[in-house]
VOLUMKOL-904436 format. One record per residue (C-alpha): x, y, z. Coordinates in steps of 0.1 Angstrom, whole numbers, padded with zeros to 4 digits, always signed. Example, Ala and Ser with C-alpha at 12.3 -4.5 7.8 and 13.67 -1.06 7.14 Angstrom:
2
+0123-0045+0078
+0137-0011+0071
This chain:
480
+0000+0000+0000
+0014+0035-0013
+0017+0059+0018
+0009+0090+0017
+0035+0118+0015
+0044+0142+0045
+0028+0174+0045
+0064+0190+0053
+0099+0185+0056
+0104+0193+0085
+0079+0209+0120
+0094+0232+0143
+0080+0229+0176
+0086+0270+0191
+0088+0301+0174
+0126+0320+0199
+0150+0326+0182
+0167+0289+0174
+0135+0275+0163
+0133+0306+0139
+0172+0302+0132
+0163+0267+0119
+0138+0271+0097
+0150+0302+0080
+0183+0277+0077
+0160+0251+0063
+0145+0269+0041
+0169+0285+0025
+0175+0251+0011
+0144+0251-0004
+0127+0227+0021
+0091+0227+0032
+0090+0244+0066
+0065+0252+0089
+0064+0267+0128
+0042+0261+0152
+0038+0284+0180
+0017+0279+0217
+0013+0317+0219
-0009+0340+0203
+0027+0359+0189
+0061+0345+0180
+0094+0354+0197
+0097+0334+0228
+0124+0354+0250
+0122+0380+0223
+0085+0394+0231
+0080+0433+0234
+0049+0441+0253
+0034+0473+0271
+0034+0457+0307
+0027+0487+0325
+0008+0517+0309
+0001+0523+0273
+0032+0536+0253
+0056+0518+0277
+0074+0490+0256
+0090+0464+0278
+0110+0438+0267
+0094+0406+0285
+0128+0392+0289
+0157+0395+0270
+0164+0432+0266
+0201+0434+0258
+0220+0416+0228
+0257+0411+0228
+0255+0376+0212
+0229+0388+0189
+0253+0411+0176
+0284+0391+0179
+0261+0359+0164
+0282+0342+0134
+0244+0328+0119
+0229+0367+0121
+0261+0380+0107
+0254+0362+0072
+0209+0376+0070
+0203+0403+0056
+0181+0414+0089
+0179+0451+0082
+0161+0446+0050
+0135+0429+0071
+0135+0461+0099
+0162+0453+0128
+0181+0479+0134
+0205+0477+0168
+0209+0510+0185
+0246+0510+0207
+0240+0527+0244
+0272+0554+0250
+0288+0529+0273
+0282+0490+0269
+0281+0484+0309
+0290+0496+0340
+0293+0488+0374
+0282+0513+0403
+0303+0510+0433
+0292+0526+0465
+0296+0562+0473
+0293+0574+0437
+0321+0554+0421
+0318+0530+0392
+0339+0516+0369
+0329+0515+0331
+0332+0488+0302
+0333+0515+0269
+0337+0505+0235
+0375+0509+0232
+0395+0484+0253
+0420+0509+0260
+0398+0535+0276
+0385+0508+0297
+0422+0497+0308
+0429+0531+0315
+0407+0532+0344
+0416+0501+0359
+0449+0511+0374
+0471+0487+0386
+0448+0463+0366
+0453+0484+0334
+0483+0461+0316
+0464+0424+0324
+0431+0437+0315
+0447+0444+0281
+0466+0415+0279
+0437+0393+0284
+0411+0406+0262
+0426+0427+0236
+0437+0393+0217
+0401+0379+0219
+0386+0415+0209
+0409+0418+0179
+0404+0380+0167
+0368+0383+0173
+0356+0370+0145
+0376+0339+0147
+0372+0334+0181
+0331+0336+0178
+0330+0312+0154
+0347+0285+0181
+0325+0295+0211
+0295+0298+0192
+0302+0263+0174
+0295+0226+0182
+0322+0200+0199
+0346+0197+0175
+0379+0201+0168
+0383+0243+0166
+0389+0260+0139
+0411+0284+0152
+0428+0265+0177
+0456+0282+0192
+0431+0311+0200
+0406+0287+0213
+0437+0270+0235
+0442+0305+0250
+0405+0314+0256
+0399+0277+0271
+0431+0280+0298
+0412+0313+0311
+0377+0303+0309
+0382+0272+0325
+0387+0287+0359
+0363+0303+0384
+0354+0335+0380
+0370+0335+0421
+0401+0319+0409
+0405+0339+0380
+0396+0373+0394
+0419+0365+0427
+0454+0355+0403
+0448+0378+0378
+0436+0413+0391
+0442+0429+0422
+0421+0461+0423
+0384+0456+0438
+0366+0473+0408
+0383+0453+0386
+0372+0424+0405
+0338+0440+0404
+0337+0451+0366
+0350+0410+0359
+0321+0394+0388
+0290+0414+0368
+0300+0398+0334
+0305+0366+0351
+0273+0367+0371
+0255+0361+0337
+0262+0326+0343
+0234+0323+0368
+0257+0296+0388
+0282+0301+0416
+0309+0321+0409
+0333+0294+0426
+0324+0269+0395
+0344+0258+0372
+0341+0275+0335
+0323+0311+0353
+0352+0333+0342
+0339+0322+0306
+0309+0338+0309
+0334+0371+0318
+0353+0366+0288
+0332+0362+0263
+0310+0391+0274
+0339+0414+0291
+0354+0408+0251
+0319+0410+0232
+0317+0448+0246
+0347+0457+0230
+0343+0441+0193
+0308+0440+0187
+0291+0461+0217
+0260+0454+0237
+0231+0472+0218
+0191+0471+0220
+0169+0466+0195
+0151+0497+0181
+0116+0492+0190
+0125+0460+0217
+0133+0430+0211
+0109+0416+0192
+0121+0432+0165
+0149+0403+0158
+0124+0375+0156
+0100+0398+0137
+0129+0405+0112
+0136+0367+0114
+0099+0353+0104
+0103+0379+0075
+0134+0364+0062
+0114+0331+0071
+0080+0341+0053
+0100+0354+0026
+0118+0318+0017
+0086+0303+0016
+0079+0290+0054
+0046+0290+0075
+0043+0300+0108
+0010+0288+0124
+0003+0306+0162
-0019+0291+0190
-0011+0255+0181
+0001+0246+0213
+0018+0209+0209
+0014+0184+0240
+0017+0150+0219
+0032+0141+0187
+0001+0137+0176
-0001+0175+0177
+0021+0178+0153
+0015+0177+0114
+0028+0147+0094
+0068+0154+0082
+0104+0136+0074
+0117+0161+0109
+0102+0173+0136
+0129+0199+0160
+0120+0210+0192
+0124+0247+0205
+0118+0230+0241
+0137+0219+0268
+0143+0181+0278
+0116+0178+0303
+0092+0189+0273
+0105+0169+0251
+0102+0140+0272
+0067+0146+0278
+0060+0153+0242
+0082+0127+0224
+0073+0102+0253
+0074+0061+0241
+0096+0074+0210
+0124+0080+0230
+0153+0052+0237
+0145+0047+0279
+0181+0057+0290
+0181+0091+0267
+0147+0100+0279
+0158+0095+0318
+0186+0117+0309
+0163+0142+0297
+0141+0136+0329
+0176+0143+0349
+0186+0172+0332
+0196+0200+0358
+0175+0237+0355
+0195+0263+0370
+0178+0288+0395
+0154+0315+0378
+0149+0352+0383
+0125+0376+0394
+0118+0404+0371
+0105+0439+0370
+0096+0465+0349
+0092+0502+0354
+0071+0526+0340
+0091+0560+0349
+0083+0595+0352
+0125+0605+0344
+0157+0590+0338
+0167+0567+0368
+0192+0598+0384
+0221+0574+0393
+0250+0592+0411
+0274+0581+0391
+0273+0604+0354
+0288+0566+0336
+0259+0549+0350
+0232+0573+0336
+0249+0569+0294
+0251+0532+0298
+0230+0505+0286
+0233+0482+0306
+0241+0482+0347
+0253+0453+0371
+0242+0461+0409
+0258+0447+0433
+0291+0463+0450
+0320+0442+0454
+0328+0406+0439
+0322+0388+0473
+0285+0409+0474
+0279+0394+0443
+0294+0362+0447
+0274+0360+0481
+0240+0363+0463
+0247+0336+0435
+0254+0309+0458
+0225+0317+0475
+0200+0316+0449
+0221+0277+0439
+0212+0267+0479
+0178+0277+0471
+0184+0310+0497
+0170+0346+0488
+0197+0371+0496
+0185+0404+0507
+0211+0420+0485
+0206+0403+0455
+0232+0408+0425
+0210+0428+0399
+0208+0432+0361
+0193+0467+0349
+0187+0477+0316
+0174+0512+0306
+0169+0510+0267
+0145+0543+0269
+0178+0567+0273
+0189+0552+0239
+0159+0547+0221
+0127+0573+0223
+0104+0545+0205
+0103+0526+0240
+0080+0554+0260
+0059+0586+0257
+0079+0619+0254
+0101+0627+0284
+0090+0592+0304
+0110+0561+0305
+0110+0525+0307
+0133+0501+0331
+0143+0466+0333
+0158+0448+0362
+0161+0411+0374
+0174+0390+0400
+0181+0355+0403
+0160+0338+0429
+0160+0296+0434
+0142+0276+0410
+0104+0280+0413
+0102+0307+0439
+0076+0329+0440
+0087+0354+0465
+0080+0386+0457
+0119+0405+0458
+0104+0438+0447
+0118+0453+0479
+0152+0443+0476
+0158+0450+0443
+0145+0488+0442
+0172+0492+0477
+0199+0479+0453
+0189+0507+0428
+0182+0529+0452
+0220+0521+0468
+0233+0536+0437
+0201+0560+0426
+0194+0574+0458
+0154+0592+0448
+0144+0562+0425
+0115+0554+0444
+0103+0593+0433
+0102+0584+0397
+0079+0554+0396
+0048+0559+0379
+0035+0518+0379
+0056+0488+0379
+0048+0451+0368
+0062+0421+0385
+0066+0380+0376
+0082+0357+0397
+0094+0327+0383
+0064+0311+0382
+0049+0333+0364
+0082+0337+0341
+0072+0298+0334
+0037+0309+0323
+0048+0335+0299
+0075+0312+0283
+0072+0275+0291
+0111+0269+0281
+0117+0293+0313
+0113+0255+0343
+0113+0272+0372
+0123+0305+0361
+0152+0293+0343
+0158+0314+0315
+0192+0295+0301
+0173+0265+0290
+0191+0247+0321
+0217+0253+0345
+0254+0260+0328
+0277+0238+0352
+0305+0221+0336
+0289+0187+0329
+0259+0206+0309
+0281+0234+0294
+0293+0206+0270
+0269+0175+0274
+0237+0198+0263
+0213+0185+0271
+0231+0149+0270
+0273+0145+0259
+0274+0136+0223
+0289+0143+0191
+0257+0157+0179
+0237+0167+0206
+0209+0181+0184
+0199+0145+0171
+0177+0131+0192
+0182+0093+0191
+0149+0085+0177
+0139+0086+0138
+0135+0124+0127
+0137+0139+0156
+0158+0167+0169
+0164+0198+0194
+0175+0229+0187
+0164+0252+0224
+0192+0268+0244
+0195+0232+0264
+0220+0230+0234
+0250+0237+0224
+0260+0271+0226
+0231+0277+0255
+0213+0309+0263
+0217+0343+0244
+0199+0353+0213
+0219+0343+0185
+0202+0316+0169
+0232+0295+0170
+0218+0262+0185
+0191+0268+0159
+0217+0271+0135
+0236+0238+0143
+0202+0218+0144
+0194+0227+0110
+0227+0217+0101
+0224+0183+0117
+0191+0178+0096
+0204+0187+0063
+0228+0165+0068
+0213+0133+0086
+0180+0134+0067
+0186+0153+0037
+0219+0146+0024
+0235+0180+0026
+0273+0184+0027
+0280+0219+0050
């Protein structure tokens, strides 16, 4: 009997940035694609919404996009024919330190050395190489396990990011701020600062700041996954919203089907089709703790002491290294510290399109433990407050979601976990399970493509990227 044929080449189950990566990937090899999407819009982290008052657009998660700018994949779209357009804050980062201080991650690599002192000569010495080379280097940390292509760099990057952010911090810097500067980059992690492979997290961000910058945006971020379903739409592909998938049979008939979910979804989805040990190993897999966000709806422009804090994008709050270090291994114990480390991002100073005339927006998170649903409002207004002393005063409304509810908006987020899992040593390379090709699940067309893969969390479409890769080539003969 003559089956019929498969509606598509290949389903992709989530509409973030890697699922949107893939098919745009996919079909620019002329395959059949088509998205589906749980939500009533695409975008996953990516979503743009007015959360407090009308006019007031808030990014719902990610807000700031160093590896969307630095992102190998992105690099080769054509994304500003389809409207993205990234907008670079004055300064990239700083760090406020108490009593008005702060130290400052600019553009140039040298004016940032110049402030560091004492620290000045090993700051350069450490990331001028990896801002200068990168372009090479990018292509290694955002690649696959494999042999590198650049591999001397790679050899240099891998003896300092295999160390603690502690370890590395304590050899190599002896100046506080420095320490400081180093611990917010490294605090992106979202795991103890005393693991293994933290000062990674440093590097490649610390380095990122210098060669491609941390930009927003224009408009929030949706506009990356809108300009991505364009270039999507535009090859052909469908994308079908509020076709929430709980069951293969959910799924429309095809040769592949790649998941934009974690394990644990996977494993409920995929269920029986899965080899037993692969699917306990997806039942095992570790989330890392999750955050607790706001967002602000402002009547002015935060008034931080510190004249570097108020032209930067992007802030880290938290004082000294041991402050921050402190609060990240008390969200791993499952603690809430009362001075949590906190990310801010004010994308309102940069870009007008974000609020009504002369008002602002703000962004700010904390990392909690996984699934908490204390309500850290408290704390983390005293941590801006610490370094914006009359904060308070410019609040006109506020929105809060604990991780819970961070769960709700984005079912990838387990337990508030917005890395797709936690980013310890034996998941930084085994993601979500150590082999060759982790995007291949081991069951006949099946594959994942979420952050729970390699290169984990970030919007740059990478893991995306790589699954699409692994399909063309597994299932559809393609030689990259």
């Amino acid at each position: 009997m003559k089956t019929d044929p498969k509606e598509y080449d290949a389903v992709i189950v989530g509409s973030g940035p890697n699922g949107l990566s893939a098919g745009v990937r996919l079909a620019q090899e002329g395959l059949k694609v088509i998205i589906l999407e749980a939500k009533s819009t695409i975008g996953g982290g990516t979503r743009t919404q007015e959360l407090t008052e009308p006019g007031f657009l808030h990014d719902v998660c990610s807000a700031v996009h160093p590896t969307a700018a630095g992102s190998p994949f992105f690099k080769t779209l054509d994304l500003q024919k389809f409207g993205l357009e990234f907008i670079h804050p004055d300064i990239p980062y700083v760090h406020p330190l108490d009593n008005g201080d702060a130290v400052a991650a600019f553009r140039s690599i040298e004016r940032t050395a110049e402030q560091l002192g004492i620290d000045g000569k090993a700051y350069l010495k450490i990331f001028k190489e990896f801002t200068e080379n990168w372009d090479y280097l990018s292509e290694d940390i955002f690649g696959t396990l494999r042999i590198p292509k650049h591999p001397l760099l790679m050899a240099r990057f891998g003896w300092y990011g295999l160390f603690s952010a502690k370890h590395f911090t304590n050899s190599l810097f002896k100046d506080p701020q420095t320490k400081a500067l180093f611990a917010g980059c490294a605090a992106h992690s979202i795991i103890p600062l005393s693991k293994a492979f933290t000062s990674s997290f440093g590097l490649v961000l610390g380095s990122s700041a210098h060669a491609v910058g941390w930009p927003f945006a224009k408009g929030g971020s949706s506009a990356i996954t809108n300009a991505l379903a364009e270039l999507f739409k535009s090859l052909s592909g469908e994308i079908i919203t509020d076709h929430e998938v709980n069951s293969m049979a959910d799924i429309p008939t095809s040769k592949t089907v790649i998941f934009d979910l974690t394990p644990h979804q996977i494993a409920k989805i995929a269920g029986d089709k899965l080899p037993g040990k692969y699917k306990e190993k997806l039942l095992t897999y570790t989330y890392g703790p999750g955050v607790f966000k706001i967002d602000w709806a402002l009547s002015e422009p935060v008034p931080w002491e510190n004249e570097h804090s108020r032209k930067a994008g992007t802030l880290h709050l938290g004082g000294t290294f041991q402050e921050i270090a402190t609060s990240e291994q008390a969200a791993w114990k499952g603690e809430h510290h009362e001075k949590p480390y906190v990310l801010v991002a004010q994308p309102s100073i940069f870009d007008k399109s974000r609020a009504p005339n002369g008002k602002h927006t703000l962004w700010a998170y904390c990392h909690v433990p996984n699934g908490s649903e204390k309500d850290m409002t408290e704390f983390i207004e005293n941590q801006i407050e610490r370094f914006a002393p009359g904060f308070r005063d410019t609040i006109i409304s506020k929105n809060t979601m604990h991780t819970r509810e961070m769960q709700t908006y984005n079912s990838n987020y387990i337990g508030g976990d917005i890395n797709g899992g936690a980013q310890i040593s034996t998941q930084l390379f085994g993601r979500p399970v150590l082999k060759w090709d982790p995007y291949k699940i081991p069951a006949d067309g099946l594959y994942i493509c979420s952050s729970s893969t390699p290169p984990g969390g970030g919007v740059h479409g990478m893991s995306g990227y790589h699954a699409a890769e692994s399909v063309l080539k597994n299932e559809f003969g393609f030689n990259s």
